[in-house]
C-alpha positions as protocol buffer text, in pm:
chain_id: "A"
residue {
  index: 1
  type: UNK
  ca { x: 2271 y: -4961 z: 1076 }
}
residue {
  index: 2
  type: UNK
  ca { x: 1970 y: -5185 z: 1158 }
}
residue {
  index: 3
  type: UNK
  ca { x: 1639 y: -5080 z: 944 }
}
residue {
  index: 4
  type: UNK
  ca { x: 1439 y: -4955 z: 1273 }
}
residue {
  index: 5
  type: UNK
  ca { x: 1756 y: -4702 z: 1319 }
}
residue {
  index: 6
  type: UNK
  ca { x: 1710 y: -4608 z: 977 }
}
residue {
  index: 7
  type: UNK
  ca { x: 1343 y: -4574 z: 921 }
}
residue {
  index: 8
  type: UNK
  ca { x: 1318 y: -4287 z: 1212 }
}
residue {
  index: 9
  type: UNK
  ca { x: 1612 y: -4103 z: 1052 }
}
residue {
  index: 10
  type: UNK
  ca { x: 1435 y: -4125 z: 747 }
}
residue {
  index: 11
  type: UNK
  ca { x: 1103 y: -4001 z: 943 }
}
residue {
  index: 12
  type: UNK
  ca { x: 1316 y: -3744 z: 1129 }
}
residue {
  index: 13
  type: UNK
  ca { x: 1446 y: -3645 z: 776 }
}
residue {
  index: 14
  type: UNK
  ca { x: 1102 y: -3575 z: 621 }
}
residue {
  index: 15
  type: UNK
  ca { x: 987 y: -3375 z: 943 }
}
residue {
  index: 16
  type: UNK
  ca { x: 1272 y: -3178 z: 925 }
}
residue {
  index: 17
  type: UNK
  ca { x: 1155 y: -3107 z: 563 }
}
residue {
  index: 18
  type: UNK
  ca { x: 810 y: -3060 z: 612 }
}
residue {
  index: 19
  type: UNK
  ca { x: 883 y: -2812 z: 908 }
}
residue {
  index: 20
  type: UNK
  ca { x: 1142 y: -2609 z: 699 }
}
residue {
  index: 21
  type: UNK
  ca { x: 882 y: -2578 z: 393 }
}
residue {
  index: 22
  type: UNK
  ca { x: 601 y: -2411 z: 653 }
}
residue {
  index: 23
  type: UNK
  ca { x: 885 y: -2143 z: 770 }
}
residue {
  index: 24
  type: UNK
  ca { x: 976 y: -2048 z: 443 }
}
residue {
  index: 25
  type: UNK
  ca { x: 602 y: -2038 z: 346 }
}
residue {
  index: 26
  type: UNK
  ca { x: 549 y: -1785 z: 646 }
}
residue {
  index: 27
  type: UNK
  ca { x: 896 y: -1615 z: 514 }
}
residue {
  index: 28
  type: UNK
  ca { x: 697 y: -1586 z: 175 }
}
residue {
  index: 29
  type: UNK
  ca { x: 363 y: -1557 z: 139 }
}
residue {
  index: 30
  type: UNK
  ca { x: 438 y: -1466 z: -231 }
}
residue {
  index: 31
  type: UNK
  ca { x: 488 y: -1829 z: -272 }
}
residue {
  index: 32
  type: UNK
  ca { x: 119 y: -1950 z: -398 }
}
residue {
  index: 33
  type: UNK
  ca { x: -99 y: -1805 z: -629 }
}
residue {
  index: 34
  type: UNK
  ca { x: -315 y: -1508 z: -541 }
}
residue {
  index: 35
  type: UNK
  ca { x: -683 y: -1559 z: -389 }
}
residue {
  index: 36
  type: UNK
  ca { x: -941 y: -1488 z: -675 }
}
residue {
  index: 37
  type: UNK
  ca { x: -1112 y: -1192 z: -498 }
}
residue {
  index: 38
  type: UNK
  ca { x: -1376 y: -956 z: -616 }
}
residue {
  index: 39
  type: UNK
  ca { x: -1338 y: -674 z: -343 }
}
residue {
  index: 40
  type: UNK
  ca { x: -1150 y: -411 z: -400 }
}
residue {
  index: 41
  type: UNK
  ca { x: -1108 y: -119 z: -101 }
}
residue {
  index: 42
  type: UNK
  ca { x: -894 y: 158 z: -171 }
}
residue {
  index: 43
  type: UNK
  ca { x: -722 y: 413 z: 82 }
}
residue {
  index: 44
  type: UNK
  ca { x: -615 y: 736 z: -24 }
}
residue {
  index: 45
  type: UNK
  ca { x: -288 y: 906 z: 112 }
}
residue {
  index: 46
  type: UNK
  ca { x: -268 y: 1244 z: 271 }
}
residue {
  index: 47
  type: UNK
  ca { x: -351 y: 1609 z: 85 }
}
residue {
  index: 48
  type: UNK
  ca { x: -606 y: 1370 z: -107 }
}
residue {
  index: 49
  type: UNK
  ca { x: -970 y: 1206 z: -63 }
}
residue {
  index: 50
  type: UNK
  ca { x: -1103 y: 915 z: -220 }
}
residue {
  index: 51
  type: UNK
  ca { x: -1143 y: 1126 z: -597 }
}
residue {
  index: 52
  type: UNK
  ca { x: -730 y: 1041 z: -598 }
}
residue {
  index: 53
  type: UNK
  ca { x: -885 y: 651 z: -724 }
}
residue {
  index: 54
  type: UNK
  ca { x: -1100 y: 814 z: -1004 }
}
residue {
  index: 55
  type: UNK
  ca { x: -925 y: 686 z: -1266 }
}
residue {
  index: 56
  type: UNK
  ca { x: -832 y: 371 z: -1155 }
}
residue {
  index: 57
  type: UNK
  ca { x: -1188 y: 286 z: -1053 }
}
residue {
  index: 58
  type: UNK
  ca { x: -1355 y: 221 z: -1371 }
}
residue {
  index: 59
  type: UNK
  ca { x: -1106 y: -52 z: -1467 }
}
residue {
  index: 60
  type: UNK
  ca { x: -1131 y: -260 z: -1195 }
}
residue {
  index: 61
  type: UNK
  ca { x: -1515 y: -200 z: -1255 }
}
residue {
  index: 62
  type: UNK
  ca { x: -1512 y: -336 z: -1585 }
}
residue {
  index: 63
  type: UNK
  ca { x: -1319 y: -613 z: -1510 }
}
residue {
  index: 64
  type: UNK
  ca { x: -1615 y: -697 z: -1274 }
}
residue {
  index: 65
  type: UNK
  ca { x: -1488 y: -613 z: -950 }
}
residue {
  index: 66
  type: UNK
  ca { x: -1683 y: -445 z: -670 }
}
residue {
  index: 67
  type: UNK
  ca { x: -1474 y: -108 z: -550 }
}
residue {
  index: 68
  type: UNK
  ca { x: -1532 y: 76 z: -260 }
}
residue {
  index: 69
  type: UNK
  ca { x: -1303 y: 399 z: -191 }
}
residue {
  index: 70
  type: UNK
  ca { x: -1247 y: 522 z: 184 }
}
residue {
  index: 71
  type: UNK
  ca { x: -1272 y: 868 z: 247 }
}
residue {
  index: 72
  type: UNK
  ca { x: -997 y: 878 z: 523 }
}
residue {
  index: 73
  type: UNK
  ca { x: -1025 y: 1116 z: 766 }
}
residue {
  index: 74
  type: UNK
  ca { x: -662 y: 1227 z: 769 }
}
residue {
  index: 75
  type: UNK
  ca { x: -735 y: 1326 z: 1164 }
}
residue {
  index: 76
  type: UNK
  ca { x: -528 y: 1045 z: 1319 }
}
residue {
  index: 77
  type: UNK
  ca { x: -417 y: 683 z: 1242 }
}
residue {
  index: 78
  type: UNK
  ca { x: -691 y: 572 z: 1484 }
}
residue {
  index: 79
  type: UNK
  ca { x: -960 y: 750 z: 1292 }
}
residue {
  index: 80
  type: UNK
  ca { x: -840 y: 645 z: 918 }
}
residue {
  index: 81
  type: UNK
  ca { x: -774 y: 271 z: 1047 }
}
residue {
  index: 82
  type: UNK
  ca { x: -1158 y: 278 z: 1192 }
}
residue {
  index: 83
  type: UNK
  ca { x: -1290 y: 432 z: 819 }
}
residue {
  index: 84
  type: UNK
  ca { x: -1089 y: 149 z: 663 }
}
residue {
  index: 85
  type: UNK
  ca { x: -1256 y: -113 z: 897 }
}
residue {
  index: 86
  type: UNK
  ca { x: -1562 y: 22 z: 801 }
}
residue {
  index: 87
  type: UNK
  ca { x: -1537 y: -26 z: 449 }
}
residue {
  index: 88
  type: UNK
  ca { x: -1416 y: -387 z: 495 }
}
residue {
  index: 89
  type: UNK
  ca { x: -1665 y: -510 z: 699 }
}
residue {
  index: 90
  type: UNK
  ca { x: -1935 y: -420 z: 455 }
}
residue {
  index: 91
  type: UNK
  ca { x: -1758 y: -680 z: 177 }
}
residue {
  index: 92
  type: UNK
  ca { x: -1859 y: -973 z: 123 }
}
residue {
  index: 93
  type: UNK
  ca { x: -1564 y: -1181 z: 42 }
}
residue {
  index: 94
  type: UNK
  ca { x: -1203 y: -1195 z: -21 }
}
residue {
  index: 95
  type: UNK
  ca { x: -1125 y: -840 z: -68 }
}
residue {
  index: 96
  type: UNK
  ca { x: -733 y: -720 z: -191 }
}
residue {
  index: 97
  type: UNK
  ca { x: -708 y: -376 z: -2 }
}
residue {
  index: 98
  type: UNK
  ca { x: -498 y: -112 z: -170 }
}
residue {
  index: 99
  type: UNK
  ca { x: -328 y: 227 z: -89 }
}
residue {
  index: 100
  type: UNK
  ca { x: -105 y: 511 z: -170 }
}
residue {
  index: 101
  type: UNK
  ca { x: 140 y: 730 z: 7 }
}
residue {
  index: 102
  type: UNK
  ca { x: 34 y: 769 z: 361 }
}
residue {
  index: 103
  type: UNK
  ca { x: -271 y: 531 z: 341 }
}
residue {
  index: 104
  type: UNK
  ca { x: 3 y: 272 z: 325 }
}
residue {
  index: 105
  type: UNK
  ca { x: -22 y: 306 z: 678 }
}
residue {
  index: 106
  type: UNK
  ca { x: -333 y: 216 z: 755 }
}
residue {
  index: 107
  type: UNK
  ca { x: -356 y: -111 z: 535 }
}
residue {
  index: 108
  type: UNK
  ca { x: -69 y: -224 z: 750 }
}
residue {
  index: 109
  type: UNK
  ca { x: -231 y: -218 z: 1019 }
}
residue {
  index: 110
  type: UNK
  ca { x: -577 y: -273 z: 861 }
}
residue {
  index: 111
  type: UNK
  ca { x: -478 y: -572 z: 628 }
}
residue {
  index: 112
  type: UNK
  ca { x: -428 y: -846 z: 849 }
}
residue {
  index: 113
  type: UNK
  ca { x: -855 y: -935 z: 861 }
}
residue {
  index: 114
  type: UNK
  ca { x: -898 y: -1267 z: 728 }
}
residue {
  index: 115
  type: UNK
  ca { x: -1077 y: -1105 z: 469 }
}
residue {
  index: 116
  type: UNK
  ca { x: -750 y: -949 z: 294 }
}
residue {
  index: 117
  type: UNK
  ca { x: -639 y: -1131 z: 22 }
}
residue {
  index: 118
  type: UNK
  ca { x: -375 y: -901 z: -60 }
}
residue {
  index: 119
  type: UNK
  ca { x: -242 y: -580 z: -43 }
}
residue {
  index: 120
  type: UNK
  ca { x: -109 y: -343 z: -282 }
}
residue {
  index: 121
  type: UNK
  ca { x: 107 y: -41 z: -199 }
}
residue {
  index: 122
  type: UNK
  ca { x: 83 y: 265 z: -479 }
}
residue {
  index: 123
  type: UNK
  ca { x: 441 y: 467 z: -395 }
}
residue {
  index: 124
  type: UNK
  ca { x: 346 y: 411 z: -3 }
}
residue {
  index: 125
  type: UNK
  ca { x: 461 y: 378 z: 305 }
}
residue {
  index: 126
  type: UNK
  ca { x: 468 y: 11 z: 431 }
}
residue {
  index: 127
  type: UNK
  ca { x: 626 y: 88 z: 820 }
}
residue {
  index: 128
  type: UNK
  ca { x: 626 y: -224 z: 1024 }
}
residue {
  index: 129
  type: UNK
  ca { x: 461 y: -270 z: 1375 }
}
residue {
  index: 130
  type: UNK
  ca { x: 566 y: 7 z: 1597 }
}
residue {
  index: 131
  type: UNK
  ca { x: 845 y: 105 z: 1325 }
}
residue {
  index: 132
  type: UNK
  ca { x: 927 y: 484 z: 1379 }
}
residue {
  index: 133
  type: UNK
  ca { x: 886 y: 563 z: 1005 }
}
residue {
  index: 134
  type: UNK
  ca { x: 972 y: 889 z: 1030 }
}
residue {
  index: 135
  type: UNK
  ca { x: 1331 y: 798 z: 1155 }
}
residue {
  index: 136
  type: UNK
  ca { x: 1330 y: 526 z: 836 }
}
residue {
  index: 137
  type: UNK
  ca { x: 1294 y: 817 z: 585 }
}
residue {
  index: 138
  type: UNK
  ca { x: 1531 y: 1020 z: 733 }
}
residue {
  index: 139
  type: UNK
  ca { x: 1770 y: 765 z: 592 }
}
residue {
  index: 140
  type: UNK
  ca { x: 1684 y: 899 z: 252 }
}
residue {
  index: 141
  type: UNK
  ca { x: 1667 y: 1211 z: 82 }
}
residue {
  index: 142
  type: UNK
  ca { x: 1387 y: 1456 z: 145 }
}
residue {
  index: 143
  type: UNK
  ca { x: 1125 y: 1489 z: -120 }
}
residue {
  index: 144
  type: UNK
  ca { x: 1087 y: 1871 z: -229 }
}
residue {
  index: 145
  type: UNK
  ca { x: 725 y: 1856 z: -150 }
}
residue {
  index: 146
  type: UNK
  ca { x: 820 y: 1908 z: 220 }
}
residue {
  index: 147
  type: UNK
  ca { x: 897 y: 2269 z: 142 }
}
residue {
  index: 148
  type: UNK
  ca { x: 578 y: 2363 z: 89 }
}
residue {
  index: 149
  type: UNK
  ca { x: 390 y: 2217 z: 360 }
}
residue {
  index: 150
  type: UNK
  ca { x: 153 y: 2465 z: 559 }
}
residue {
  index: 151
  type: UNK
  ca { x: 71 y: 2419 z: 889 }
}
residue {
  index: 152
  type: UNK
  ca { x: -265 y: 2583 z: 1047 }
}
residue {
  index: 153
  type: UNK
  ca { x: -445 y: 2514 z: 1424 }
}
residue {
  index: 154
  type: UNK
  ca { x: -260 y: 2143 z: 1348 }
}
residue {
  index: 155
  type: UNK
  ca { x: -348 y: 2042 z: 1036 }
}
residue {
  index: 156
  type: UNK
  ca { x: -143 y: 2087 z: 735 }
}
residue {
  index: 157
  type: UNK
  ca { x: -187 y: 2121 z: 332 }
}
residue {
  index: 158
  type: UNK
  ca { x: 41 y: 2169 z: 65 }
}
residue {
  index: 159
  type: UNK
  ca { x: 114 y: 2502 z: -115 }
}
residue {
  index: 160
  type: UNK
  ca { x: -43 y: 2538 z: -489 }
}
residue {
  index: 161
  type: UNK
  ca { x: 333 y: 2539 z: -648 }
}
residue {
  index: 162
  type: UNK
  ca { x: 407 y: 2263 z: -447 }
}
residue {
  index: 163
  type: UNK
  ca { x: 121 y: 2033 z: -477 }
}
residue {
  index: 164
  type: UNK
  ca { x: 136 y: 2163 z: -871 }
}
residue {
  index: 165
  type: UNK
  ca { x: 525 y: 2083 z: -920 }
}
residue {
  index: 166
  type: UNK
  ca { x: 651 y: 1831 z: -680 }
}
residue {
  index: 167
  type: UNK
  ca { x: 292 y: 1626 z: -578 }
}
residue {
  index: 168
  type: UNK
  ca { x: 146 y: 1616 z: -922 }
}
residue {
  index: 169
  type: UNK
  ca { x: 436 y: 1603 z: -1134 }
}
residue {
  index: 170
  type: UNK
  ca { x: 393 y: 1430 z: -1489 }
}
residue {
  index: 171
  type: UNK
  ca { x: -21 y: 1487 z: -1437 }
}
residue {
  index: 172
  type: UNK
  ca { x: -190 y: 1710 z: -1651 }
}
residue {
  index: 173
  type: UNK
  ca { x: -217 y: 2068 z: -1531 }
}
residue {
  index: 174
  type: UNK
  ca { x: -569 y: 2106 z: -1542 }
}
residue {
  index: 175
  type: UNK
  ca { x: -620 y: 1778 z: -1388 }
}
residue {
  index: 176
  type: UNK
  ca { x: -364 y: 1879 z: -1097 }
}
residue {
  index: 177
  type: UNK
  ca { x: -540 y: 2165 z: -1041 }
}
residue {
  index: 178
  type: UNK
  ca { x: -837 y: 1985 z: -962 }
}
residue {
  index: 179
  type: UNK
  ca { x: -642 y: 1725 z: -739 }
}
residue {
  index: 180
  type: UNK
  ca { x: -503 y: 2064 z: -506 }
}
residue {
  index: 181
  type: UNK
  ca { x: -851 y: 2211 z: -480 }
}
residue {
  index: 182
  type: UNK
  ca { x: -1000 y: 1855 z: -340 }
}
residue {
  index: 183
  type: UNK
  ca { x: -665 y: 1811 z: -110 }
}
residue {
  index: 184
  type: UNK
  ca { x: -759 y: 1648 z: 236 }
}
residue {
  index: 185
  type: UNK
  ca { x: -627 y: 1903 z: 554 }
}
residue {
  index: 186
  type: UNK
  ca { x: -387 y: 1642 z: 677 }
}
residue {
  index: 187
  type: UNK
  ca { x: -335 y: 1680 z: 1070 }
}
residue {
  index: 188
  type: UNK
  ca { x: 32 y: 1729 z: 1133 }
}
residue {
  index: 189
  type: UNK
  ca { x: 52 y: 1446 z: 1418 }
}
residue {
  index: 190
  type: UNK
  ca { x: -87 y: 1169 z: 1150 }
}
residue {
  index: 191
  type: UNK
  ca { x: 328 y: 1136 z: 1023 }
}
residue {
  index: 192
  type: UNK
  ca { x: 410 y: 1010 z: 1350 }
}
residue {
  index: 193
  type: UNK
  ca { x: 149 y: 754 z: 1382 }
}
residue {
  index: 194
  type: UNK
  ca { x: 237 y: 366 z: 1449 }
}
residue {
  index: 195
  type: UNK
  ca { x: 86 y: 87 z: 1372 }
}
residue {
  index: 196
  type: UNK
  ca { x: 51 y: -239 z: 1574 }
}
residue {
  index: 197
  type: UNK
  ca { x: 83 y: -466 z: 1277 }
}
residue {
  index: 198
  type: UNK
  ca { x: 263 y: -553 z: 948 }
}
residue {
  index: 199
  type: UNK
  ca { x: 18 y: -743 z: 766 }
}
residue {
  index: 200
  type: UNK
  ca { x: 257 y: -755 z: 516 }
}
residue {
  index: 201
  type: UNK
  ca { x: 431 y: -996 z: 702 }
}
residue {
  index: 202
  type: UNK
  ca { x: 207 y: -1278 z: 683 }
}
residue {
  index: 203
  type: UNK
  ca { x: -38 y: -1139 z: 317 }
}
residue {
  index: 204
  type: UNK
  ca { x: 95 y: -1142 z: -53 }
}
residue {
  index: 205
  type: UNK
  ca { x: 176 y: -806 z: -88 }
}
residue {
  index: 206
  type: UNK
  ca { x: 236 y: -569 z: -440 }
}
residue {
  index: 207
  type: UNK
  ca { x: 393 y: -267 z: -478 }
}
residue {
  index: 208
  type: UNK
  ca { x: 409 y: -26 z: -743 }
}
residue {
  index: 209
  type: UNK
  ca { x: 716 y: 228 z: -778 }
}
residue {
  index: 210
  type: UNK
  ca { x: 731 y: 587 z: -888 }
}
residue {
  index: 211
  type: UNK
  ca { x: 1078 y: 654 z: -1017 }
}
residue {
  index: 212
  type: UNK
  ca { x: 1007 y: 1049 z: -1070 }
}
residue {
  index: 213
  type: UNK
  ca { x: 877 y: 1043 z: -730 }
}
residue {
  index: 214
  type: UNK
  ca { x: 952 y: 1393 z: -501 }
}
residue {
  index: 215
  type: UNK
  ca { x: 747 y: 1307 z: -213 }
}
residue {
  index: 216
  type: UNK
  ca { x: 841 y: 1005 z: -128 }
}
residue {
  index: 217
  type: UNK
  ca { x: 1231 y: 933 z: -212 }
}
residue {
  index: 218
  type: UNK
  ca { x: 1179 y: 631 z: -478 }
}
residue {
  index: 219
  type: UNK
  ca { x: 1510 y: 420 z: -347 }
}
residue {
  index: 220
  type: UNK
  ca { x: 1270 y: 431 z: 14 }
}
residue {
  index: 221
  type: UNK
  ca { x: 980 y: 278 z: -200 }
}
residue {
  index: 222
  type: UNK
  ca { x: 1217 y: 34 z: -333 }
}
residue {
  index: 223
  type: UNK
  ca { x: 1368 y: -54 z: 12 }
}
residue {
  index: 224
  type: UNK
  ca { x: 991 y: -83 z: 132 }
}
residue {
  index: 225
  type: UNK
  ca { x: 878 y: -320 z: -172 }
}
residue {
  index: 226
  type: UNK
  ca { x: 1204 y: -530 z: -132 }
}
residue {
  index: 227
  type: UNK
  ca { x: 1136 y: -578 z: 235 }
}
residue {
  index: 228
  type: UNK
  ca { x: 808 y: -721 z: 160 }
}
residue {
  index: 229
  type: UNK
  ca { x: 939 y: -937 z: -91 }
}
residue {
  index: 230
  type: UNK
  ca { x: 629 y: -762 z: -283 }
}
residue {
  index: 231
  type: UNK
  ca { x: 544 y: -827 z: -648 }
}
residue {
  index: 232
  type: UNK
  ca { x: 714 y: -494 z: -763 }
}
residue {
  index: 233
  type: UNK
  ca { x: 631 y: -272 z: -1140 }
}
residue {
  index: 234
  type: UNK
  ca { x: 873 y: 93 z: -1166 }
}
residue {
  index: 235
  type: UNK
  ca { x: 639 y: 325 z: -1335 }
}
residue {
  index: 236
  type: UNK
  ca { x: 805 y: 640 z: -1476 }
}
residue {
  index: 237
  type: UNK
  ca { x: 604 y: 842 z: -1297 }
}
residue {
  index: 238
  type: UNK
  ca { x: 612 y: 1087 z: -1017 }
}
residue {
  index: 239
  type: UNK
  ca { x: 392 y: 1064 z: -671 }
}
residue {
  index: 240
  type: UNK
  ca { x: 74 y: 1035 z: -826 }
}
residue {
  index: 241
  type: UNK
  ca { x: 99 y: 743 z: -1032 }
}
residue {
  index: 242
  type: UNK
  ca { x: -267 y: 633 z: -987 }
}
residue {
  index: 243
  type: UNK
  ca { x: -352 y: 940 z: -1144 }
}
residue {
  index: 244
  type: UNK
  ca { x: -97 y: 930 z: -1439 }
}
residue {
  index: 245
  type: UNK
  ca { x: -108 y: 600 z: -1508 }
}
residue {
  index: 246
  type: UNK
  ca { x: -406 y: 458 z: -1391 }
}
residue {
  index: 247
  type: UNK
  ca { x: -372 y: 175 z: -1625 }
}
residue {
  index: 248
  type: UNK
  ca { x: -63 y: 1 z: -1518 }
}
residue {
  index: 249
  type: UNK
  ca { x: -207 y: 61 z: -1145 }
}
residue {
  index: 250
  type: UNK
  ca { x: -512 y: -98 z: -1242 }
}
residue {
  index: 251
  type: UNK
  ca { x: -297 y: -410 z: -1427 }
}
residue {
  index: 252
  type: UNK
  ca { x: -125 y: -460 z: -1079 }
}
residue {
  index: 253
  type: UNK
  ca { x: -455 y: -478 z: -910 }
}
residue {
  index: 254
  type: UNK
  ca { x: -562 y: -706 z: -1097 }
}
residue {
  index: 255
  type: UNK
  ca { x: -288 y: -921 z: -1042 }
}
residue {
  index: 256
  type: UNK
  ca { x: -322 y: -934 z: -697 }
}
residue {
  index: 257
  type: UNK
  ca { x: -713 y: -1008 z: -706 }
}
residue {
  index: 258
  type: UNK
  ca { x: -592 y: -1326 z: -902 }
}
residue {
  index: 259
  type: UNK
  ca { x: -759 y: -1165 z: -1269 }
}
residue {
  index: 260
  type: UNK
  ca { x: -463 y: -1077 z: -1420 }
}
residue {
  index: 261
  type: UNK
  ca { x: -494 y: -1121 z: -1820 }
}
């Protein structure tokens, strides 16, 4: 082999190389270190508002991050997707968006402005584009809290017992109690929404488990996380992990806004 036959396999070689690395970059955006961002916008999920955050909030405050929480509408994907944009046009930098159970939805679709650094699901849906999630969670078992769902002119909310025993479990009564009486009338259509985009796909993405979880089957939250290739914590904890353990939620936050200690 003459040395002009080998230098162009040896520049075909490194192309091949250099085109492989950008696929599996694309493959996994995990790969680099997270964006130092000081936004944080958080979405509630449905049969919540924005108080759901409350005690997640003040840590990423004193760790010196600005926080905004949406109050989602809970009328239609359409309508919670524009509330989202709303909030993250006002910030004014890299911004890791977050959500739990339903709002999940939205950041999927939300999350691919170049201003999302990352994206953190709390025990959340994560569908991808045009998915039929519904049909995915039929794979798993039903969570109990569908038993007490109450549907009125449309819009649905969950029964005391079952907000109390199968929403809230492991959260203080009192506090629970609180949590149902603040519960966001969810329209009954909003399940069924689908997005257009999985910015999951193409953002580092972090997902936090809840292994006690009965409204959202935990193995589906696993299956979701894995999918992602997401940075993944199991909290023993049931649907309302931000609420019960607002710490470890917070530490995962953190870790995606590149300030983890």
């Amino acid at each position: 082999m003459n040395t002009q036959s080998l230098s162009k396999i040896l520049v075909l070689a490194v192309m091949v190389a250099v085109t492989s690395l950008g696929f599996a970059q694309a493959a996994n955006p995990q790969t680099s270190a997270p964006v130092k961002a000081k936004n944080v916008v958080l979405v509630h999920g449905a049969w919540a508002d924005g108080s759901s955050w409350a005690e997640v909030i003040p840590r990423l405050q004193a760790a010196g991050l600005n926080v905004t929480a949406v109050q989602n509408p809970l009328s239609s994907l359409e309508d919670s997707v524009a509330a989202t944009r709303r909030a993250l046009a006002l910030q004014d930098g890299p911004t890791v968006i977050v959500a739990h159970s339903w709002g999940g939805t939205v950041i999927s679709e939300v999350g691919t402005d170049p201003k999302v650094s990352a994206l953190v699901y709390v025990a959340a849906r994560a569908p991808d584009a045009n998915e039929d999630f519904v049909a995915l969670s039929g794979k798993f078992p039903t969570g109990a809290v569908r038993a007490g769902i109450q549907t009125s002119d449309g819009y649905t909310l969950l029964s005391e017992g079952a907000f109390l025993k199968f929403f809230a479990n492991g959260v203080a009564p009192k506090k629970a109690k609180v949590l149902y009486a603040v519960q966001g009338s969810t329209a009954a259509s909003l399940f069924a929404g689908r997005t257009t985009a999985a910015a999951w796909r193409t953002k580092p993405t972090y997902y936090a488990v809840s292994k006690r979880d009965q409204t959202i089957n935990p193995d589906l939250e696993r299956f979701l996380a894995k999918r992602m290739n997401a940075t993944t914590i199991e909290l023993d904890a049931g649907h309302l992990s931000l609420v019960s353990h607002p710490k470890q939620v917070a530490d995962l936050i953190l870790q995606a806004a590149g300030q983890a200690k």
